[in-house]
C-alpha positions in Angstrom: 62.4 -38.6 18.4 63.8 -41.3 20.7 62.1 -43.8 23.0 61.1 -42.4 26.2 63.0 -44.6 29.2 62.0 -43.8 32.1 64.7 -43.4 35.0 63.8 -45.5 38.8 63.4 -42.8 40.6 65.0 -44.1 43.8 68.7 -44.9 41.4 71.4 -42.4 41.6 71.3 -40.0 38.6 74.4 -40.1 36.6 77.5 -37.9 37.1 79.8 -36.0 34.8 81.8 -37.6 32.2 85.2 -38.3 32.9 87.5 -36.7 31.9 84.9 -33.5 32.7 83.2 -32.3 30.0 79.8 -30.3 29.4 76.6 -31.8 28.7 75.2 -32.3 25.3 71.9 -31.4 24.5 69.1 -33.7 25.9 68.2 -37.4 24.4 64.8 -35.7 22.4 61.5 -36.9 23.7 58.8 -36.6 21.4 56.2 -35.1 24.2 55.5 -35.7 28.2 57.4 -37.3 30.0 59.8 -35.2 29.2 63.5 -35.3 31.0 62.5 -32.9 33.6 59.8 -34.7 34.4 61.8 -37.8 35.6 64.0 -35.7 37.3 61.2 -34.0 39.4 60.5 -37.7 40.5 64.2 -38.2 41.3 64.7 -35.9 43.9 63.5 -37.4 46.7 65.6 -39.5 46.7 68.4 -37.1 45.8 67.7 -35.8 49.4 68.1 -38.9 50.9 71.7 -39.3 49.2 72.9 -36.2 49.2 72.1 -35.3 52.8 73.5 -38.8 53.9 76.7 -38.0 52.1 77.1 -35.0 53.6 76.4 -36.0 57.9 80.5 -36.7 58.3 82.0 -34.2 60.7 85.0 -34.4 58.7 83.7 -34.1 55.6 83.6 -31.2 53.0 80.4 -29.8 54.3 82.0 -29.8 57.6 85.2 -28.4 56.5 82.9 -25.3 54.5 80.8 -24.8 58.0 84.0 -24.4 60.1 85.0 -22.0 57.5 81.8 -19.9 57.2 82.2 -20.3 61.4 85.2 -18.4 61.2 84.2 -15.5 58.7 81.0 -14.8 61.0 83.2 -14.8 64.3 85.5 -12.1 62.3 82.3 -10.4 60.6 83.9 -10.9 57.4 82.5 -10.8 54.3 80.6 -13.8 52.8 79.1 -14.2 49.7 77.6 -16.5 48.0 77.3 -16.3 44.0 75.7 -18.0 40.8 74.4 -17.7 37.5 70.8 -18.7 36.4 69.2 -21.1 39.0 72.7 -21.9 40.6 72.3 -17.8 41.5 68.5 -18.3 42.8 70.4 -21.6 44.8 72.5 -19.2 46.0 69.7 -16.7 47.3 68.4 -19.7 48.8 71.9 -20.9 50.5 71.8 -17.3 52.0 68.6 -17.9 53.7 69.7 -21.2 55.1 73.2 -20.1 56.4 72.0 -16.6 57.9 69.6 -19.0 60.3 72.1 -21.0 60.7 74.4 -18.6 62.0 71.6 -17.1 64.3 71.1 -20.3 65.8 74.4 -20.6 66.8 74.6 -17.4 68.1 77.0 -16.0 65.5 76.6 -12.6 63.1 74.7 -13.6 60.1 74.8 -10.1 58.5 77.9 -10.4 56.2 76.0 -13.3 54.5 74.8 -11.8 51.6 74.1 -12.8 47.9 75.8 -11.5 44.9 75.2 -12.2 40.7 78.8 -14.1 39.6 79.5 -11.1 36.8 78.7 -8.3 39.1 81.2 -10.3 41.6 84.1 -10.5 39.0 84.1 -6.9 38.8 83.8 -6.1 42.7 85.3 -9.0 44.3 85.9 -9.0 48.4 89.4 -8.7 49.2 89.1 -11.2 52.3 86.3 -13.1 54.0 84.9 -16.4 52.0 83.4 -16.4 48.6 80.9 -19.3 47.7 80.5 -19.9 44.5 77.5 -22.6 43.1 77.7 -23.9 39.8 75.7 -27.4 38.4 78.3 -28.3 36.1 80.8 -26.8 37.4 81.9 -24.8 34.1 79.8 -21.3 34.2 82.4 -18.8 33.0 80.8 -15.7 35.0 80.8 -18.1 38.3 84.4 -19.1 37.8 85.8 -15.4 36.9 84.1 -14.5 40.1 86.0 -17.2 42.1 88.9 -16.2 40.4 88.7 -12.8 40.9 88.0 -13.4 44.7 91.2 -15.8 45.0 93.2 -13.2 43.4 92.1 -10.6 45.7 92.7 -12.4 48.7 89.3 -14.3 49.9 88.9 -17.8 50.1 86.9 -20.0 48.4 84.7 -22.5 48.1 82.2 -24.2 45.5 79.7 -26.5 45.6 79.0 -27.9 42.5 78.6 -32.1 41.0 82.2 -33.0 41.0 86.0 -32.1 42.2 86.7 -32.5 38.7 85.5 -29.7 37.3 87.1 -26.4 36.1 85.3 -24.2 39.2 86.5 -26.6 41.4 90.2 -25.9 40.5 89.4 -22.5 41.8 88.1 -23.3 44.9 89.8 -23.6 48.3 86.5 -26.1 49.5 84.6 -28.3 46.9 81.1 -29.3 48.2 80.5 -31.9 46.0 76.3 -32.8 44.7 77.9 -36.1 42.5 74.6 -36.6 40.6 73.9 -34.5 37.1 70.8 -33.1 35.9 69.8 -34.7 32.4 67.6 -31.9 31.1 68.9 -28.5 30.5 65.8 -27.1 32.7 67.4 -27.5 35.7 65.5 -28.7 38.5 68.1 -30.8 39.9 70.8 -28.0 39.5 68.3 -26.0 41.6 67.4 -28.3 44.5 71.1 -30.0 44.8 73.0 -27.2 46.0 70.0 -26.0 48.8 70.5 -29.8 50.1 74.3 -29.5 50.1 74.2 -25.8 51.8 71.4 -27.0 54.2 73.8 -30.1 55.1 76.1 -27.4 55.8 74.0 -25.2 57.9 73.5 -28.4 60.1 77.1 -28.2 61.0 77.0 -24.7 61.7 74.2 -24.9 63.7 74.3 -28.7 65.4 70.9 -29.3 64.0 71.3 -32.8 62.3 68.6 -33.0 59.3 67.0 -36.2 58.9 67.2 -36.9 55.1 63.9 -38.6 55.6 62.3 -35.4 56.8 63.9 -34.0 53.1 62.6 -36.3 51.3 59.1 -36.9 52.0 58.1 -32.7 52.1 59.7 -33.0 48.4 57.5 -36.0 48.0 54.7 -34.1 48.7 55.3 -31.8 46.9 55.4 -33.8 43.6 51.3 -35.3 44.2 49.1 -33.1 43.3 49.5 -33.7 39.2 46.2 -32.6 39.0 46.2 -29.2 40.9 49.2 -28.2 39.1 47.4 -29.1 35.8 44.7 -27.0 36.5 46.6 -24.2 37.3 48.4 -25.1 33.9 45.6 -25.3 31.6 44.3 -21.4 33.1 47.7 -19.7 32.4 48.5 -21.2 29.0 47.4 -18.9 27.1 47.7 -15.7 29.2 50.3 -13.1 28.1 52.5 -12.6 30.8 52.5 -14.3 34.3 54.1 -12.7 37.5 55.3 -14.8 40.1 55.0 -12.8 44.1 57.0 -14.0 47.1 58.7 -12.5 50.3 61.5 -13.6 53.0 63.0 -17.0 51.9 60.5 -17.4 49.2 62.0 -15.0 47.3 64.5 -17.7 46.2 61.5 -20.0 44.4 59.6 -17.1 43.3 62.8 -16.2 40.9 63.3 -20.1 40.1 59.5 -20.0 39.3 60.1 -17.3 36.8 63.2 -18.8 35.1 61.7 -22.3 34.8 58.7 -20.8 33.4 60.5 -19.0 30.7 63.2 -22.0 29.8 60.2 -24.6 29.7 57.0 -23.2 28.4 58.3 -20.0 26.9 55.8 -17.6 28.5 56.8 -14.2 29.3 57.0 -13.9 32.9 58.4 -11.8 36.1 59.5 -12.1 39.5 57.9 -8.8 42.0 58.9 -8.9 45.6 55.5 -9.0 47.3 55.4 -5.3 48.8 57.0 -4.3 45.5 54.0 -5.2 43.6 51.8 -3.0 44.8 54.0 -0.1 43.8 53.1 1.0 40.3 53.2 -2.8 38.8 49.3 -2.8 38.9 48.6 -0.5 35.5 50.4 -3.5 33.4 48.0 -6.1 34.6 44.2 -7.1 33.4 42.3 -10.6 32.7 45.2 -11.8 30.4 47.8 -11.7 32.9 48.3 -14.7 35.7 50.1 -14.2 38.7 51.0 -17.3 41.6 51.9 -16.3 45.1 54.1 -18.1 46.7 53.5 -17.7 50.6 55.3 -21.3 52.7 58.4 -19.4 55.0 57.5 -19.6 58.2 59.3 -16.3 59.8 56.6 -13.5 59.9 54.3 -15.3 58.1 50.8 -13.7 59.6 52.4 -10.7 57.8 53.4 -12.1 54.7 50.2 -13.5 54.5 48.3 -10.1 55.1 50.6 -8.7 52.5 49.6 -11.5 50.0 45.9 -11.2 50.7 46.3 -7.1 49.6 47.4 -8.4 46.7 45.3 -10.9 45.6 42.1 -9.0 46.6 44.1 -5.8 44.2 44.2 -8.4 41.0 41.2 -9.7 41.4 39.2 -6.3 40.8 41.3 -6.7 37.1 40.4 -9.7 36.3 43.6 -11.1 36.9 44.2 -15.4 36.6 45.8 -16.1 40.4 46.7 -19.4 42.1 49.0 -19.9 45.0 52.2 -22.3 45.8 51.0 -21.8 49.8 51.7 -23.5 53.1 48.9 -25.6 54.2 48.7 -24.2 57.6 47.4 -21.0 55.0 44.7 -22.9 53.4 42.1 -21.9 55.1 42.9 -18.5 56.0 43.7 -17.7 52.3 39.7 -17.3 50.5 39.3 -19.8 47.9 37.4 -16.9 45.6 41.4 -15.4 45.5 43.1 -18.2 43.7 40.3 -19.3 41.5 43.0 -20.9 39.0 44.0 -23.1 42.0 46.0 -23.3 44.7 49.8 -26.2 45.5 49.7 -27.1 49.2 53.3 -27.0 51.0 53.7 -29.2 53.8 54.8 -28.3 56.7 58.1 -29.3 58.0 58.5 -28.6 62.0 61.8 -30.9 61.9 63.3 -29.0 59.5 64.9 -25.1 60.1 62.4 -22.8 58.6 64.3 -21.5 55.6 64.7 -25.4 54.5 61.3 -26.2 55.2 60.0 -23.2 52.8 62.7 -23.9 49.8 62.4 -27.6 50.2 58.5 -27.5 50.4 58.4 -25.2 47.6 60.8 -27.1 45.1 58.6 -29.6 44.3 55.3 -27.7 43.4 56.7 -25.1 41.4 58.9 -27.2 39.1 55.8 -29.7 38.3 53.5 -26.0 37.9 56.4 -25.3 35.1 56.5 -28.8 33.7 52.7 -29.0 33.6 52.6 -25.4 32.1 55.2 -26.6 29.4 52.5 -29.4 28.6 49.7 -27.3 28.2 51.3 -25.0 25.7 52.9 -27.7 23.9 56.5 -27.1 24.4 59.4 -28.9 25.3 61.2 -28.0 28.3 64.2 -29.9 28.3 66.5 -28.2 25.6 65.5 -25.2 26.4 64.2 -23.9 23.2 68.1 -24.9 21.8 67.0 -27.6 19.6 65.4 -24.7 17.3 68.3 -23.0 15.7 68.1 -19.5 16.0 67.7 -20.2 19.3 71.1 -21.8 19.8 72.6 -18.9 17.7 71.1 -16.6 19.8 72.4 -19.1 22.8 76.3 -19.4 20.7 76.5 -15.8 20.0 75.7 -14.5 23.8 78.7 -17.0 24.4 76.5 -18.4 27.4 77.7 -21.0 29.5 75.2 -23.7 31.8 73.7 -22.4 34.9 
């Protein structure tokens, strides 16, 4: 194993090669911290960057606003699409755009979200596809762009660079400039929910103050030892189900993945309602379940809902904890999450939908980091540095996410 360097956290992260090119495999680390550990501390700063970057009214996030203006005004189509967490980025842009759009007093309905292969075989014939790729080189993501093109819709990407081979297929590049360097992607996940957020600002004429940004993912990134606690509960559990509603949805499915990529439990997203509808019978004292309860719209609901739910797993014996907003703490009995509980702060400056997926970023990529830890794997390769998990990887012909 190599030395562990650790990154500054307030540097810019590196970008893609040039010419483009894939990434490798991660530099190995021979335990914590691991790769996606530094990055978790990077991305505060990220936010200040990338949001700075993108405040020029003529810029590319401008340019993709006027465009996503127009295709509202029309009621046209407009989708946005992914693979992998650039697809739950892409749940998340949704979110973002939609209140946008509502708060500039345009139709948000056609927004919609749509998986990149399920795209490239139904593409719009007009409107504005947006597709969101880290790299910039996921084969379903680009035949989806492609097959939009070709069928008349314009399009757009957001992605690291205007190098890249989705970029070529894009009518608009958004670029994020700055390149995860683990293969768990928490970068690739926050990145493009900065760059669609600076682009719901332009939409909407509600300037985001990167500061704002950065100190709810700041937050977010403190409590080590909450997020160990939960960790040390769940590790040896046999599944864990992740519960979310409204723009939560978006980190309860990033939840999920990061969980499986990094610390290799089984695990499953259930929208919150959806839960208690049969899901119950598969459940008992080795499962673990986290809800994740911080958007704002509806939340006395949500929260009602989520309460059901907890005082229904509990009877079983069921592990819970909670990525919550702390406006929630109190109302939320402790006896419900006895594995523990991530606090969410509250973000008045910010839209709702950002506050939620900002404020939720944080806490549930250090949960899956600390989870990795406590069951002793390695989440930055991605299980790819055993081989028959990169032949199972090279013969599913997968690309990055």
């Amino acid at each position: 194993m190599t030395s562990q360097t650790r990154i500054d956290p307030d540097a810019p992260l590196p970008g893609p090669p040039e010419p483009w090119a894939s990434t490798d495999m991660p530099s190995p680390r021979s335990g914590p911290p691991f790769h996606m550990t530094d990055m978790i501390a990077a991305e505060p700063g990220l936010a200040r960057r990338l949001l700075a970057a993108h405040r020029d009214p003529g810029g590319p996030a401008a340019h993709l606003a006027g465009a996503i203006r127009e295709a509202a005004a029309a009621r046209s189509p407009i989708v946005v699409t992914g693979c992998g967490t650039s697809e739950h980025a892409a749940i998340a842009g949704v979110e973002i755009l939609r209140n946008s759009l509502a708060a500039a007093g345009l139709p948000s309905s056609t927004v919609i979200a749509s998986q990149a292969f399920e795209l490239a075989l139904d593409a719009p014939g007009d409107g504005l596809v947006i597709g969101v790729s880290h790299e910039g080189g996921t084969a379903a993501t680009n035949a989806a762009l492609e097959a939009a093109r070709g069928g008349g819709a314009r399009t757009a990407i957001v992605t690291v660079t205007d190098r890249s081979p989705g970029a070529a297929l894009a009518d608009i590049i958004v670029e994020t400039r700055e390149l995860d360097q683990g293969w768990c992607h928490v970068v690739g996940y926050l990145s493009p929910i900065l760059a669609l957020a600076a682009v719901g600002a332009h939409i909407d004429g509600r300037p985001l103050d990167p500061e704002d940004a950065a100190g709810v993912l700041a937050a977010g990134t403190r409590d080590e030892a909450g997020a160990d606690q939960i960790a040390t509960r769940f590790a040896d559990a046999r599944q864990l189900l992740v519960l979310a509603s409204g723009a939560d949805r978006a980190a309860g499915r990033e939840l999920v993945l990061k969980v499986e990529e990094g610390a290799w439990l089984p695990t499953a997203y259930r929208d919150l309602e959806t839960f208690l509808h049969g899901h119950l019978p598969a459940t008992d004292e080795t499962t673990a379940l986290v809800v994740i309860l911080a958007d704002r719209a509806h939340r006395d609901a949500r929260a009602a809902k989520s309460l059901a739910a907890l005082r229904a797993v509990k009877v079983l014996g069921v592990r819970a904890a909670a990525i919550l907003a702390t406006d929630l703490d109190e109302a939320l009995p402790a006896d419900l999450t006895s594995s523990g509980r991530l606090l969410v702060a509250e973000a008045p400056s910010l839209p709702g939908p950002v506050a939620a997926l900002l404020g939720t970023a944080t806490p549930l990529q250090l949960l899956a980091e600390r989870l990795a830890r406590a069951r002793g794997t390695n989440p930055d390769p991605i299980r790819r540095d055993d081989p028959r998990y990169r032949a199972a990887a090279e013969a599913a012909e997968g690309g990055d996410s």
